[in-house]
C-alpha positions in Angstrom: 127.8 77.2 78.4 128.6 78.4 75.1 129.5 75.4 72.6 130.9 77.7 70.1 133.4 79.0 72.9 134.3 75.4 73.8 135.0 74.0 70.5 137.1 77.0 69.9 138.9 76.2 73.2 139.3 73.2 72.7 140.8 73.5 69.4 143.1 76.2 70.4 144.8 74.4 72.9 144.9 71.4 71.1 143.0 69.2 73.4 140.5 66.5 73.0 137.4 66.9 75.6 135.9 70.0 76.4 137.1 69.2 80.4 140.3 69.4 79.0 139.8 72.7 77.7 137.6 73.9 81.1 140.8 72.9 82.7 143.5 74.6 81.1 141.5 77.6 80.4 141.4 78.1 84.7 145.3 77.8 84.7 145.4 80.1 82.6 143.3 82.4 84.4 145.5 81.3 88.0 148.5 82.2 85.7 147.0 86.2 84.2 146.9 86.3 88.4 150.0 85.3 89.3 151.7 87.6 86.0 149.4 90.7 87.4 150.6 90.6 91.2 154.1 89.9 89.6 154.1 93.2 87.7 152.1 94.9 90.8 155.3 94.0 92.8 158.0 95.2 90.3 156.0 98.5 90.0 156.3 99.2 93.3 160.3 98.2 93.8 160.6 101.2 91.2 159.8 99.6 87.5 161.6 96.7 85.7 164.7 98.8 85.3 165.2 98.9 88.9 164.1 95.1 89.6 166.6 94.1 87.2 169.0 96.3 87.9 169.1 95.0 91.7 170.1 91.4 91.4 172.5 92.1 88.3 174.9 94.2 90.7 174.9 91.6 93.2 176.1 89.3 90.2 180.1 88.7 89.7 181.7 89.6 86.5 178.9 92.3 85.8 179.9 95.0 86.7 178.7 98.0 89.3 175.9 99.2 89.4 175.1 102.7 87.1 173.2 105.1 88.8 170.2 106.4 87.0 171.8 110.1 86.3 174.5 108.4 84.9 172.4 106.8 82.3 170.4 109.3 81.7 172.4 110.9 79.2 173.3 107.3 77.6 171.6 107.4 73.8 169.4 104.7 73.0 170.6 101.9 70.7 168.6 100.5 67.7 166.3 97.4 68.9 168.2 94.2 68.6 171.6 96.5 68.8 173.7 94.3 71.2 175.8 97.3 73.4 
């Protein structure tokens, strides 16, 4: 094993034996490959507009849901613009 890629493990997560490091550094490959089938699935429901749009209709108090032609023409506000 590489020491150098160890100690900087180590040090990045803030742990004191290299095990330590070992360990969390394979959650956080089991996590990348939970996150990658997670974005495989909402790609193929139609994107994160359409994932999010889903549930939120099914939610009182929000409001129908807007087809996509409808918002189509909607301009885009600033980032951080709350609508």
């Amino acid at each position: 094993m590489d020491q150098r890629k160890l100690d900087f493990a180590r040090r990045a997560l803030g742990v004191d034996t290299e095990t330590e490091a070992i360990d969390q550094a394979l959650d956080f490959v089991a996590f990348r490959e939970e996150l990658a089938k997670g974005f495989a699935a909402v790609s193929r429901s139609g994107g994160v507009e359409e994932a999010l749009e889903g549930p939120r209709s099914a939610v009182p108090g929000l409001g129908p849901r807007v087809p996509k032609t409808a918002r189509a023409g909607r301009p885009r506000l600033p980032s951080g613009a709350v609508e």
